[in-house]
PDB file of the backbone (N, CA, C, O) and the ligand in Angstrom, with CONECT records:
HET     ZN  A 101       1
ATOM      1  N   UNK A   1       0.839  -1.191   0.000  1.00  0.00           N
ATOM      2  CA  UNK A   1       0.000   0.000   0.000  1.00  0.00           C
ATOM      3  C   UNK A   1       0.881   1.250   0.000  1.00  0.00           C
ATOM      4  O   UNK A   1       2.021   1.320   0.458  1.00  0.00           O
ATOM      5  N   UNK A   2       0.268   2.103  -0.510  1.00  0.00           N
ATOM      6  CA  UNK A   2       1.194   3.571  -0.544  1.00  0.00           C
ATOM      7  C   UNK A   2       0.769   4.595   0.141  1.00  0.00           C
ATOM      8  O   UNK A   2      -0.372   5.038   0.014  1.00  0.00           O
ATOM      9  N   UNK A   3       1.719   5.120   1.008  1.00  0.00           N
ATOM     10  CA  UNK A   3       0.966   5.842   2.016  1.00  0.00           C
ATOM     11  C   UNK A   3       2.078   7.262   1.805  1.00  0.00           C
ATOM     12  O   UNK A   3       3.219   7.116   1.365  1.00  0.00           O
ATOM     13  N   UNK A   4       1.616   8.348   2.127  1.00  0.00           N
ATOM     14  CA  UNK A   4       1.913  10.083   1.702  1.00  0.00           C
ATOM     15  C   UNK A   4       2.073  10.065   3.547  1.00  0.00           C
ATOM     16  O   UNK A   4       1.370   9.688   4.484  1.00  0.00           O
ATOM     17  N   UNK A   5       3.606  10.792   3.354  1.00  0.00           N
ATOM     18  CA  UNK A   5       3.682  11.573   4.311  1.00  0.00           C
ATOM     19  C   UNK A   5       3.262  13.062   4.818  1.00  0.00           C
ATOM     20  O   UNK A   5       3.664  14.022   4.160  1.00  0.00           O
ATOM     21  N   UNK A   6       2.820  13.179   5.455  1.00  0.00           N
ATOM     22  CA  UNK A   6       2.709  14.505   6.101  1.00  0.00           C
ATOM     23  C   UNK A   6       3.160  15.111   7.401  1.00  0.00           C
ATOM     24  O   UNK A   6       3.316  14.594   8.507  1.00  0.00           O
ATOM     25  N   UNK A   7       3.371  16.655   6.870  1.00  0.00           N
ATOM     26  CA  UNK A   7       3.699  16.905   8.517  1.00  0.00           C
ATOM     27  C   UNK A   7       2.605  18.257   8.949  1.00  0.00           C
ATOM     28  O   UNK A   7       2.442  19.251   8.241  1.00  0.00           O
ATOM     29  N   UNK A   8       2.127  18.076   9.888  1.00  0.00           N
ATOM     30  CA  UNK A   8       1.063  18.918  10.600  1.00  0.00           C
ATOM     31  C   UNK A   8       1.945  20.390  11.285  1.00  0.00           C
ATOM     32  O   UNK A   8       2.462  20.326  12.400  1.00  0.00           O
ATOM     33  N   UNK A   9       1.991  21.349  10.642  1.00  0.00           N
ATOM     34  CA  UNK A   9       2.763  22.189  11.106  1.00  0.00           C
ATOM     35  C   UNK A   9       2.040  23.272  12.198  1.00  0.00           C
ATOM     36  O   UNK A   9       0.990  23.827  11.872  1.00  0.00           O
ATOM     37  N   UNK A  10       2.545  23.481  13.250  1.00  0.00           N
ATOM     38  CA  UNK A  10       2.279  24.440  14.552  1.00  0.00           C
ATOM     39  C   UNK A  10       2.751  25.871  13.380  1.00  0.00           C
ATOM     40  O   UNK A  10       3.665  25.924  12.556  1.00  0.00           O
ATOM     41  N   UNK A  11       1.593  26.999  13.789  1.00  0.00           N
ATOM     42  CA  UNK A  11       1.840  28.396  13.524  1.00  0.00           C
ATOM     43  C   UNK A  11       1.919  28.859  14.707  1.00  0.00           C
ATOM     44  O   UNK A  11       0.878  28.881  15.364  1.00  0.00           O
ATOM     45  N   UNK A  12       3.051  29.312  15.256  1.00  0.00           N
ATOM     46  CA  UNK A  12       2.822  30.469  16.624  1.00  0.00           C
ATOM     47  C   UNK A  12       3.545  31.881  16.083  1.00  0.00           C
ATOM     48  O   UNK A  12       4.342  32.114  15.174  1.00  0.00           O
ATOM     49  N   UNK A  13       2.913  32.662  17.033  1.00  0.00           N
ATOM     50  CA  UNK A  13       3.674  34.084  16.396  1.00  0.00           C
ATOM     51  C   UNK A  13       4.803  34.056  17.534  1.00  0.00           C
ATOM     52  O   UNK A  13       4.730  33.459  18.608  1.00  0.00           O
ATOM     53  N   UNK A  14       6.101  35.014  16.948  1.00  0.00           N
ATOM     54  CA  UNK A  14       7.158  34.793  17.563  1.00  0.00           C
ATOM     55  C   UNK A  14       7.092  36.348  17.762  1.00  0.00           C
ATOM     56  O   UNK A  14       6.723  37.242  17.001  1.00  0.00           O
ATOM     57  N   UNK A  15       7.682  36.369  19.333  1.00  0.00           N
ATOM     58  CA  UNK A  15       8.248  37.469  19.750  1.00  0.00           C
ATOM     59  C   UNK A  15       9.057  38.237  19.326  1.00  0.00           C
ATOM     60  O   UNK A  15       8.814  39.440  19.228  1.00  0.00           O
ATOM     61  N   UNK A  16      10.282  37.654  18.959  1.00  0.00           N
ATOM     62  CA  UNK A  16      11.156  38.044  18.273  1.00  0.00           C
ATOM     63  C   UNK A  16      11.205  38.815  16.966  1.00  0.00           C
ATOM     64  O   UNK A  16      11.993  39.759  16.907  1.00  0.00           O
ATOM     65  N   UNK A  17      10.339  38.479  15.750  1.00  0.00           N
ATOM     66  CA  UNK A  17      10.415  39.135  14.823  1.00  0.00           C
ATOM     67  C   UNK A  17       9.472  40.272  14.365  1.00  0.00           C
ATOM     68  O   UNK A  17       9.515  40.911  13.314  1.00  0.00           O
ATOM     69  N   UNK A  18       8.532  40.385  15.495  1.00  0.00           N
ATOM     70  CA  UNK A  18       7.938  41.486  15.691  1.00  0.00           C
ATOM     71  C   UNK A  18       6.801  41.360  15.287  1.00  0.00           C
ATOM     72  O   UNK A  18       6.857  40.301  14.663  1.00  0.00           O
ATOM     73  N   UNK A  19       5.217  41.938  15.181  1.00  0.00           N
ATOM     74  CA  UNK A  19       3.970  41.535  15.396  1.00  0.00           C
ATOM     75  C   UNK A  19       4.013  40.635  14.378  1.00  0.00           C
ATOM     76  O   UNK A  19       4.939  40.664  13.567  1.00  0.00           O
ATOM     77  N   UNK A  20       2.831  39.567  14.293  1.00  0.00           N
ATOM     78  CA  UNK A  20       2.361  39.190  13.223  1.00  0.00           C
ATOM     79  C   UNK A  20       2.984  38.093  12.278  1.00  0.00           C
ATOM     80  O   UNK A  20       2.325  37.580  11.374  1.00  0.00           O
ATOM     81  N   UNK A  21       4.448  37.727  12.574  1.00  0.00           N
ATOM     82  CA  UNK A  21       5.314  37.105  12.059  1.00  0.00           C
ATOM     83  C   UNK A  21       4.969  35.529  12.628  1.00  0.00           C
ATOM     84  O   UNK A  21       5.028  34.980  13.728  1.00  0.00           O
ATOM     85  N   UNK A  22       4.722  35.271  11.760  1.00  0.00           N
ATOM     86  CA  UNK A  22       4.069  33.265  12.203  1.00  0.00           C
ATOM     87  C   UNK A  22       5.258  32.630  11.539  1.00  0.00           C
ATOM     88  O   UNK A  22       5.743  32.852  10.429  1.00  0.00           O
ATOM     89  N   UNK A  23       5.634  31.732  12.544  1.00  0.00           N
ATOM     90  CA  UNK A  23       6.960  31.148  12.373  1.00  0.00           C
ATOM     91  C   UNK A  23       6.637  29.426  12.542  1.00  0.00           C
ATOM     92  O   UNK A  23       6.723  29.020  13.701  1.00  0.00           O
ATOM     93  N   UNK A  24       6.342  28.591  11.680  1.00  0.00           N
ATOM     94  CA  UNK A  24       6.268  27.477  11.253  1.00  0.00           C
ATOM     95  C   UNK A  24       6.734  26.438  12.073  1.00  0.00           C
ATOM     96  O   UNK A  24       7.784  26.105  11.524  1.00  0.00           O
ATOM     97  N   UNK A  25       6.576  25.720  13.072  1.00  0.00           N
ATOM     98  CA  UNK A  25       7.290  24.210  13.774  1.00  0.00           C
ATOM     99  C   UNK A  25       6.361  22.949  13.221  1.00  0.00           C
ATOM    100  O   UNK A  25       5.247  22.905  12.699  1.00  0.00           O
ATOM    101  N   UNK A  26       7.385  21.906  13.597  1.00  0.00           N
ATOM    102  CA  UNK A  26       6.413  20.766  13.117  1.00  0.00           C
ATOM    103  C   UNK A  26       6.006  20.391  14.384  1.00  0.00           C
ATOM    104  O   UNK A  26       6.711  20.201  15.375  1.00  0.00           O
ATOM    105  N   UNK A  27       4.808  20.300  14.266  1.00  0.00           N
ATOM    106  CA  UNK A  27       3.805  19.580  15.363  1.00  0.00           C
ATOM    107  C   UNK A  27       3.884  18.335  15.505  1.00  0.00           C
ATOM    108  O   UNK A  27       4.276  17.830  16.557  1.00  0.00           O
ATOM    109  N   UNK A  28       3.456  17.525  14.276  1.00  0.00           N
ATOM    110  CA  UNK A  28       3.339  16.077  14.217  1.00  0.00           C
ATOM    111  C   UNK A  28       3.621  15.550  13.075  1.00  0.00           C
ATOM    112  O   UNK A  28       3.369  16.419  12.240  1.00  0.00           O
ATOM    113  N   UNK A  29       3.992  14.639  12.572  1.00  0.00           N
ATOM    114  CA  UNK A  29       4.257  13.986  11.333  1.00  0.00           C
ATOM    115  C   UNK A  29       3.079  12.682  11.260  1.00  0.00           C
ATOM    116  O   UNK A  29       2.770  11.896  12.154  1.00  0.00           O
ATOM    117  N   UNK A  30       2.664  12.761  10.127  1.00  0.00           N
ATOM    118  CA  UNK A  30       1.106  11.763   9.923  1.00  0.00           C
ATOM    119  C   UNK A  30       1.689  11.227   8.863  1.00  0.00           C
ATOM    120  O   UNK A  30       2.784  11.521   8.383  1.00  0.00           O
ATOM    121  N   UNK A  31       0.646  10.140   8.382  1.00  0.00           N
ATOM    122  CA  UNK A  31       1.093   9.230   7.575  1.00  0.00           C
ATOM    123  C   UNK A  31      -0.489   9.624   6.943  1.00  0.00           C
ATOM    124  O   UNK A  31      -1.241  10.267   7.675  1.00  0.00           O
ATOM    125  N   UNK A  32      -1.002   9.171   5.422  1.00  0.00           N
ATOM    126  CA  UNK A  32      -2.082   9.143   5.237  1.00  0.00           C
ATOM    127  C   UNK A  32      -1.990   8.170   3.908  1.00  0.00           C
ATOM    128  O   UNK A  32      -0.890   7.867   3.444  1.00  0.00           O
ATOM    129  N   UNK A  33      -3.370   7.648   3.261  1.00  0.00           N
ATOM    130  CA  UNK A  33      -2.982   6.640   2.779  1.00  0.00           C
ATOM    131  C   UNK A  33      -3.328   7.388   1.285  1.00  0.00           C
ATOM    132  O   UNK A  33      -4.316   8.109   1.150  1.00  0.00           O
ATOM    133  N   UNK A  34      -2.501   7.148   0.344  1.00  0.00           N
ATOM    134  CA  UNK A  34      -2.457   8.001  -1.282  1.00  0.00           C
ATOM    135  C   UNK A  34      -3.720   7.430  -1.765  1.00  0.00           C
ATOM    136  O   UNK A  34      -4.160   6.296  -1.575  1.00  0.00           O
ATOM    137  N   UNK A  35      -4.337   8.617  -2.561  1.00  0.00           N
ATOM    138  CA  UNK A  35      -6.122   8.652  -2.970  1.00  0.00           C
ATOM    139  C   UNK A  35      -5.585   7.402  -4.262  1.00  0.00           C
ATOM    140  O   UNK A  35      -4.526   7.298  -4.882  1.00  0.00           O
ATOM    141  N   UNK A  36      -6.591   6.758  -4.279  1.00  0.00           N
ATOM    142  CA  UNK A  36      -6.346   5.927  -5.576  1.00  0.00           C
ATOM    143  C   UNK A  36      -6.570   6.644  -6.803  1.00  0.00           C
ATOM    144  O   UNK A  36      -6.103   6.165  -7.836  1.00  0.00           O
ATOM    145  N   UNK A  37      -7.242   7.765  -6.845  1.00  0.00           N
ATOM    146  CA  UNK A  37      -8.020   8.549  -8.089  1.00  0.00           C
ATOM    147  C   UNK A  37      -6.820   9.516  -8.830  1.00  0.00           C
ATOM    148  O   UNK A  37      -6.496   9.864  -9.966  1.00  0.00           O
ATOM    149  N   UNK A  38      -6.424   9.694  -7.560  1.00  0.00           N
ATOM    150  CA  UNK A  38      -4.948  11.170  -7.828  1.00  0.00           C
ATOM    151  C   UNK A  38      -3.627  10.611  -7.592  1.00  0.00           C
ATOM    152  O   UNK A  38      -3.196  10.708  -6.443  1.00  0.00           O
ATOM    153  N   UNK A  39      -2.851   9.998  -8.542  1.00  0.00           N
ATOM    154  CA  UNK A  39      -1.497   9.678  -7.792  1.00  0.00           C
ATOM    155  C   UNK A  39      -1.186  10.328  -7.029  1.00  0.00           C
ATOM    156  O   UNK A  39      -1.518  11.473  -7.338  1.00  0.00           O
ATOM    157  N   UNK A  40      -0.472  10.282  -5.700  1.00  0.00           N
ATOM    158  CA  UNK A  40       0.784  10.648  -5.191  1.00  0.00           C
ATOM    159  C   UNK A  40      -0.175  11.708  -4.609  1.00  0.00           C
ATOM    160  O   UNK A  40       0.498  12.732  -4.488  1.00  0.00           O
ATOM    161  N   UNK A  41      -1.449  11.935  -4.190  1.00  0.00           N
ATOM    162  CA  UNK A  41      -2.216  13.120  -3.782  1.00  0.00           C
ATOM    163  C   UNK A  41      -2.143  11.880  -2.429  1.00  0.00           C
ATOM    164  O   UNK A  41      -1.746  10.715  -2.456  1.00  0.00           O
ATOM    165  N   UNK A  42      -2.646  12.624  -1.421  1.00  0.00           N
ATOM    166  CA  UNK A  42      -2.980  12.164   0.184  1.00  0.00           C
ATOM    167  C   UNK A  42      -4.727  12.260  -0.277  1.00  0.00           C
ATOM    168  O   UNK A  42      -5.374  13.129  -0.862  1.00  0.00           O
ATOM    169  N   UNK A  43      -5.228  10.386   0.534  1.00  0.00           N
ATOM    170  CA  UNK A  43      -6.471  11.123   0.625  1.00  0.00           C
ATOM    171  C   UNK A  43      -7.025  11.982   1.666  1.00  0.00           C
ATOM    172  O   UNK A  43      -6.258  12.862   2.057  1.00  0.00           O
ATOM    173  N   UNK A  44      -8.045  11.935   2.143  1.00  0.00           N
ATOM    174  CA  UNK A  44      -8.764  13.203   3.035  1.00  0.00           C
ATOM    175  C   UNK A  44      -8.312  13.414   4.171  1.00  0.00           C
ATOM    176  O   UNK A  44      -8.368  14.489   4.769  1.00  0.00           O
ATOM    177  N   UNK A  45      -7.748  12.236   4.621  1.00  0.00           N
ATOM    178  CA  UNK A  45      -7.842  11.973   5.965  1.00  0.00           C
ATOM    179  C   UNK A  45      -6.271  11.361   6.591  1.00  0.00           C
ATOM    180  O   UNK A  45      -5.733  10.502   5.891  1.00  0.00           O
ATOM    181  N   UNK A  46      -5.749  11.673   7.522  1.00  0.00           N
ATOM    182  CA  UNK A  46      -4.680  10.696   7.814  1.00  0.00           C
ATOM    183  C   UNK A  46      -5.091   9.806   8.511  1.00  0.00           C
ATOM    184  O   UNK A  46      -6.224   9.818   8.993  1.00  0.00           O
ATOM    185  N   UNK A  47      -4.072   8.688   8.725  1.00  0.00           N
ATOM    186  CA  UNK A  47      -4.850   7.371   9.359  1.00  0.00           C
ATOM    187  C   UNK A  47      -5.609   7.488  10.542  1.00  0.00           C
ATOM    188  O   UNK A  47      -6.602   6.858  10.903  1.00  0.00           O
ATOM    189  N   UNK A  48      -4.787   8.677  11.255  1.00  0.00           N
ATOM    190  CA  UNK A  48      -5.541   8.824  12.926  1.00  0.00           C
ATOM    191  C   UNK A  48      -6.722   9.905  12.888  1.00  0.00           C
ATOM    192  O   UNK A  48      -7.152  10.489  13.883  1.00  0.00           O
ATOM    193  N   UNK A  49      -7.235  10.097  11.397  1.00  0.00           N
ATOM    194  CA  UNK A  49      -8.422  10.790  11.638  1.00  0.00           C
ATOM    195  C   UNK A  49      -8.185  12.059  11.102  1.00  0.00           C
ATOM    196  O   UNK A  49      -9.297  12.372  10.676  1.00  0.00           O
ATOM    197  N   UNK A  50      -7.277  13.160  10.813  1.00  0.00           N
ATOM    198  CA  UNK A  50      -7.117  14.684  10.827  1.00  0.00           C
ATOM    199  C   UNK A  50      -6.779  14.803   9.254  1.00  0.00           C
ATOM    200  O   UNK A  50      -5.927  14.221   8.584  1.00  0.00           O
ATOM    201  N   UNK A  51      -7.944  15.955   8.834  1.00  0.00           N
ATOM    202  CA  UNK A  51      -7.599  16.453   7.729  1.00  0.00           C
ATOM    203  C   UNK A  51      -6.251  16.870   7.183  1.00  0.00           C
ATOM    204  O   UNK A  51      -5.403  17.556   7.754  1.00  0.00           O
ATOM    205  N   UNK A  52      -6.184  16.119   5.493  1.00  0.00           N
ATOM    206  CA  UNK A  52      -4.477  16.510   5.604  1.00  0.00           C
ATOM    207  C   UNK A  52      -4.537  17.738   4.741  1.00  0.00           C
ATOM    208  O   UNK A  52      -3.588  18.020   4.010  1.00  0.00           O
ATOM    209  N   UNK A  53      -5.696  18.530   4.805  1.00  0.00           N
ATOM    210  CA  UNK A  53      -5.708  19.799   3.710  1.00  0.00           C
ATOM    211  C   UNK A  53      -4.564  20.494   3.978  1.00  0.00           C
ATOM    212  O   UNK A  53      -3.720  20.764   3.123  1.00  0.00           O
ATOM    213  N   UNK A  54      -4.468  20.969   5.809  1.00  0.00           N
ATOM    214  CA  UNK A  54      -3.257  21.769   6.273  1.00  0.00           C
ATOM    215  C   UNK A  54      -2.147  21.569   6.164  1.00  0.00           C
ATOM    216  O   UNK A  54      -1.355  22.503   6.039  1.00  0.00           O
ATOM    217  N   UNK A  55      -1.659  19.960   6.183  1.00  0.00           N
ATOM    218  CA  UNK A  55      -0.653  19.601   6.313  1.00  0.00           C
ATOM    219  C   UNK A  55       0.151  20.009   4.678  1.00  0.00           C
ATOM    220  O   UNK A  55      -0.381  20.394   3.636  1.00  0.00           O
ATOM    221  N   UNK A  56       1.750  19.710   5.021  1.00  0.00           N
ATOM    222  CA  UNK A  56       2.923  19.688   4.098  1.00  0.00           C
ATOM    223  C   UNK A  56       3.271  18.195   3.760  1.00  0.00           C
ATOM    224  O   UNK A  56       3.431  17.201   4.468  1.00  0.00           O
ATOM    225  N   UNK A  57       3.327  18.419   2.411  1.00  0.00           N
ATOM    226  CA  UNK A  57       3.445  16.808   2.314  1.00  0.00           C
ATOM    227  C   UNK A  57       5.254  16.763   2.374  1.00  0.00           C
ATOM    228  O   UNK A  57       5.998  17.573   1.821  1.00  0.00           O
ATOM    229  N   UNK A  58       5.686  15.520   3.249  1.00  0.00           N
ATOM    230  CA  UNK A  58       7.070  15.089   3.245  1.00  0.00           C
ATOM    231  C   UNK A  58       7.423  14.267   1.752  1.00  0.00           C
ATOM    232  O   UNK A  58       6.629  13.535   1.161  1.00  0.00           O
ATOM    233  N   UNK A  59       8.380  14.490   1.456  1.00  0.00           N
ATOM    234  CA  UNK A  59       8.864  14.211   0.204  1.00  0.00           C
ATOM    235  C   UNK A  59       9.633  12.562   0.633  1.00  0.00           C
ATOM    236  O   UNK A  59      10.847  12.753   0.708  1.00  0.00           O
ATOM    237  N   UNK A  60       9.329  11.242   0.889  1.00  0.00           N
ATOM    238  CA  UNK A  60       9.507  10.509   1.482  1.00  0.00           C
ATOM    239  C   UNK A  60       9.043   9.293   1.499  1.00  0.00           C
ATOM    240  O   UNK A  60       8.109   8.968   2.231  1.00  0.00           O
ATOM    241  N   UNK A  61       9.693   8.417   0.629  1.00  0.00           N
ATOM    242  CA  UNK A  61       8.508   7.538   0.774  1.00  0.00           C
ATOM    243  C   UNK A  61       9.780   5.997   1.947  1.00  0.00           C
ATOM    244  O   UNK A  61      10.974   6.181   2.185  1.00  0.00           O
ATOM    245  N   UNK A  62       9.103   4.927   2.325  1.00  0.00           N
ATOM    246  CA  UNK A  62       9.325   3.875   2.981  1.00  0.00           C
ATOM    247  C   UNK A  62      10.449   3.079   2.079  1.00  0.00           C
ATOM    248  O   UNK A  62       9.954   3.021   0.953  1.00  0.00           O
ATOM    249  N   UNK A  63      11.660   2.478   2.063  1.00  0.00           N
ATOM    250  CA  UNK A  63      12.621   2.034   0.992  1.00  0.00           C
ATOM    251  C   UNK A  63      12.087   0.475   1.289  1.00  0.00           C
ATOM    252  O   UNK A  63      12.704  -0.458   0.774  1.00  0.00           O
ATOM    253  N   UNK A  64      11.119   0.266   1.991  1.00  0.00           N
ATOM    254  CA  UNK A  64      10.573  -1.675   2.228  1.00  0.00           C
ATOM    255  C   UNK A  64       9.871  -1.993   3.296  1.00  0.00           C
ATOM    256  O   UNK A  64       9.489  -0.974   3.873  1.00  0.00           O
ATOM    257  N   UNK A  65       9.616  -2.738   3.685  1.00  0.00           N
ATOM    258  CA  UNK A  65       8.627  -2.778   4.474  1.00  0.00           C
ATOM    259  C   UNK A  65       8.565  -3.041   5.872  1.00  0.00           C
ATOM    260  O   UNK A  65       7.630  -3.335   6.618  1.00  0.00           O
ATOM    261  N   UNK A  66      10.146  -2.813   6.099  1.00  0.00           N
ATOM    262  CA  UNK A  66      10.938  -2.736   7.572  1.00  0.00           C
ATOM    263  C   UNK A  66      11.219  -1.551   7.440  1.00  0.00           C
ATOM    264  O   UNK A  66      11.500  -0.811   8.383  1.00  0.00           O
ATOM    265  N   UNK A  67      11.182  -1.239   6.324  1.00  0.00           N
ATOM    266  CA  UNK A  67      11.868   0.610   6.693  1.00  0.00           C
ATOM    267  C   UNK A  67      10.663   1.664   7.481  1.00  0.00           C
ATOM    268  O   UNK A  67       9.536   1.758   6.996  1.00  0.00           O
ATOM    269  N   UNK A  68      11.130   2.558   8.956  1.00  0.00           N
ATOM    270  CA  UNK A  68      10.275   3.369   9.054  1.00  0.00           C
ATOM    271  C   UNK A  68       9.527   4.360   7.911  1.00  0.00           C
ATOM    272  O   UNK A  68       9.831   4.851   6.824  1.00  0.00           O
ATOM    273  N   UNK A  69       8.513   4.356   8.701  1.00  0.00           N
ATOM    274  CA  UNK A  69       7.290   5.095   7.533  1.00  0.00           C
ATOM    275  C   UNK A  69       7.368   6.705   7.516  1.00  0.00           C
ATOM    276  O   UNK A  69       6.530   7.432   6.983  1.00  0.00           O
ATOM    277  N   UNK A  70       8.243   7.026   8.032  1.00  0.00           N
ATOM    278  CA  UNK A  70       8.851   8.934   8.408  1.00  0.00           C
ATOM    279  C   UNK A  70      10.600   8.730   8.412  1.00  0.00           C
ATOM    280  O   UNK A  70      11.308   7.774   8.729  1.00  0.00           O
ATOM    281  N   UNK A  71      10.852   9.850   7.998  1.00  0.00           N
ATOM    282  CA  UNK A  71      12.460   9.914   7.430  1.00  0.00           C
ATOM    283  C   UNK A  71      12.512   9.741   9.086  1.00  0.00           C
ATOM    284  O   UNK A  71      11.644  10.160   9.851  1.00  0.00           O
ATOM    285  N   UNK A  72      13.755   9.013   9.478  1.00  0.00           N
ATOM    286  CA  UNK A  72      14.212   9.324  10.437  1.00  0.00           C
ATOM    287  C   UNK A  72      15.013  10.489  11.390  1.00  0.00           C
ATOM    288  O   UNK A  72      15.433  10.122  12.488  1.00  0.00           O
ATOM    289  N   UNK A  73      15.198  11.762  10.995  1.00  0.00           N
ATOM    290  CA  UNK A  73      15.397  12.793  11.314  1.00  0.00           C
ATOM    291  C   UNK A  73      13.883  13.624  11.794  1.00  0.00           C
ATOM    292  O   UNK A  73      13.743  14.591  12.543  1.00  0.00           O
ATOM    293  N   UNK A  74      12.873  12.829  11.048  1.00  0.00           N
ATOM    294  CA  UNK A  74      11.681  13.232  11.503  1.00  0.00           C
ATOM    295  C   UNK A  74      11.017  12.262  12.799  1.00  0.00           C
ATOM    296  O   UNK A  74       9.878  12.534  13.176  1.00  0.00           O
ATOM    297  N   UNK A  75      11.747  11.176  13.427  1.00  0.00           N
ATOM    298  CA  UNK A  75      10.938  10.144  14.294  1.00  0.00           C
ATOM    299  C   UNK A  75      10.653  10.957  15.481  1.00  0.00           C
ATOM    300  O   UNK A  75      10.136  10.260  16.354  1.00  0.00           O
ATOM    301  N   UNK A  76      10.857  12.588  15.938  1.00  0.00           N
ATOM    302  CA  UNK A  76      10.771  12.975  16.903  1.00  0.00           C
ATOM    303  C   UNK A  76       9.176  13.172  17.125  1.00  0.00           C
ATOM    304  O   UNK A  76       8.434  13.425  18.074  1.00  0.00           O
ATOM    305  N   UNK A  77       9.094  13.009  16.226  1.00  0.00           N
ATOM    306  CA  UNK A  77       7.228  14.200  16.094  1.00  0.00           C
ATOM    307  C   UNK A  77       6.394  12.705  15.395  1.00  0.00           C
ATOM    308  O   UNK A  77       5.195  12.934  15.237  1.00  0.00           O
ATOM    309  N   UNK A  78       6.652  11.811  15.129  1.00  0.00           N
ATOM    310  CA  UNK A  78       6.105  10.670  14.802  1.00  0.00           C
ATOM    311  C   UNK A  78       4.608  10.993  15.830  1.00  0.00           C
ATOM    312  O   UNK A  78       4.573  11.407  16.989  1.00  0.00           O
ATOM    313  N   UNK A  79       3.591  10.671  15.012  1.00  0.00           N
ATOM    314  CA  UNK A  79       1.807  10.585  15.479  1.00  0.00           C
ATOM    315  C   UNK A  79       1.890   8.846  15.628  1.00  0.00           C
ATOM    316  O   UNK A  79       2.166   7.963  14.816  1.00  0.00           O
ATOM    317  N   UNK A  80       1.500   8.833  17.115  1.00  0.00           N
ATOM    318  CA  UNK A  80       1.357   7.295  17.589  1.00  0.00           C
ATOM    319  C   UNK A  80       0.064   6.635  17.080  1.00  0.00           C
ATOM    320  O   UNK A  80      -0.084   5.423  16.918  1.00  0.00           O
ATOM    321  N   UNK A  81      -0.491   7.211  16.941  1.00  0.00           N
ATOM    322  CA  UNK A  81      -1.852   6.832  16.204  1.00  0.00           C
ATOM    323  C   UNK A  81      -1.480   6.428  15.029  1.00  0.00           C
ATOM    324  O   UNK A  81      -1.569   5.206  14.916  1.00  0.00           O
ATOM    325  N   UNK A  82      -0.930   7.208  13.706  1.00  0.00           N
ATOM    326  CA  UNK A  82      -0.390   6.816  12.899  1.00  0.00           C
ATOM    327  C   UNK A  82       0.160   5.318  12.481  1.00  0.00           C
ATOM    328  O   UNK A  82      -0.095   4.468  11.628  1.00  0.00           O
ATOM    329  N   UNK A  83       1.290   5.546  13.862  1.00  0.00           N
ATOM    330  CA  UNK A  83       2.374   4.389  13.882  1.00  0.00           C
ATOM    331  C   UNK A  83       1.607   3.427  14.039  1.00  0.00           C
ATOM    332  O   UNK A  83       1.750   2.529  13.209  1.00  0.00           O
ATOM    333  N   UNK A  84       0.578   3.232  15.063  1.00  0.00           N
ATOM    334  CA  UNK A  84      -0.203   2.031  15.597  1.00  0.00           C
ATOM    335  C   UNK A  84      -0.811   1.805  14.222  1.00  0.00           C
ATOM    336  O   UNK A  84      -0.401   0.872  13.530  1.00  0.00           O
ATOM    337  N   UNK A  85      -1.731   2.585  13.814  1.00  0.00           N
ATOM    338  CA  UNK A  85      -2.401   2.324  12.631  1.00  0.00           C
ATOM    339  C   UNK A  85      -1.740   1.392  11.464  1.00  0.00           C
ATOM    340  O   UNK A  85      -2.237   0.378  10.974  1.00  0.00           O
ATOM    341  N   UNK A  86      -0.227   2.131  11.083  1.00  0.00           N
ATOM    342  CA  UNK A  86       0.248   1.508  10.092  1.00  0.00           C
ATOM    343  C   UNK A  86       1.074   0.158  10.588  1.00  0.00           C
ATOM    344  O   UNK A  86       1.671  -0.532   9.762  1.00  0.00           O
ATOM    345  N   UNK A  87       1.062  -0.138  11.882  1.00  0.00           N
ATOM    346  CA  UNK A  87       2.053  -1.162  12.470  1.00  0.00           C
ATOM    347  C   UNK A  87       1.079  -2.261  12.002  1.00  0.00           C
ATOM    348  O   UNK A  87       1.692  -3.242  11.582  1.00  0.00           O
ATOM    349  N   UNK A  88      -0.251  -2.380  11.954  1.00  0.00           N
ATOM    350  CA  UNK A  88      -1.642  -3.292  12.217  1.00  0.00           C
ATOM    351  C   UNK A  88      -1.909  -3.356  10.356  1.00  0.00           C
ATOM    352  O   UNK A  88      -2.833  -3.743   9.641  1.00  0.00           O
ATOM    353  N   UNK A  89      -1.366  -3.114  10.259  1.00  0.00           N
ATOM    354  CA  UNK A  89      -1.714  -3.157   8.159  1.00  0.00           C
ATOM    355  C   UNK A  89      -1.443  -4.691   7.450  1.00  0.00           C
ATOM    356  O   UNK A  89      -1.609  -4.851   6.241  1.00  0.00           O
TER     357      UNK A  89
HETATM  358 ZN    ZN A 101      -1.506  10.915  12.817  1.00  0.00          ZN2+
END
């Protein structure tokens, strides 16, 4: 199965750069499963439920089927829901 990474990005405004300036963190990294209709599009939903309209898609795909499902520089922010979801496939 082919599944689209995403990452759910936090907007907070930062002090630092003065009003209004929204400065981008990653919140969570989701997994969602690719629409059959649209290559390489995410469908609606990630596995644990949350629209992936907001999200950034990670450029990333799995090299087999032991390989983690998020680059590993990204396993910090890994969505356990996700993981559970795709561990049970
Ligand atoms: Zn998730």
């Amino acid at each position: 199965m082919t599944i689209v990474v995403l990452r759910e990005l936090r907007k907070e405004m930062s002090q630092d750069f003065g009003p209004g300036t929204a400065v981008s963190f990653i919140k969570a990294v989701h997994a969602a499963p690719a629409d059959s209709d649209v290559s390489g599009d995410p469908d609606d939903r990630t596995f644990c439920g949350k629209p992936t309209l907001d999200m950034e898609r990670v450029n990333y795909q799995p090299s087999g089927p032991s390989a983690p499902w998020l680059p590993p520089n990204m396993s910090d922010w890994e969505c356990r829901d996700c993981a559970d979801v795709l561990r049970s496939l």
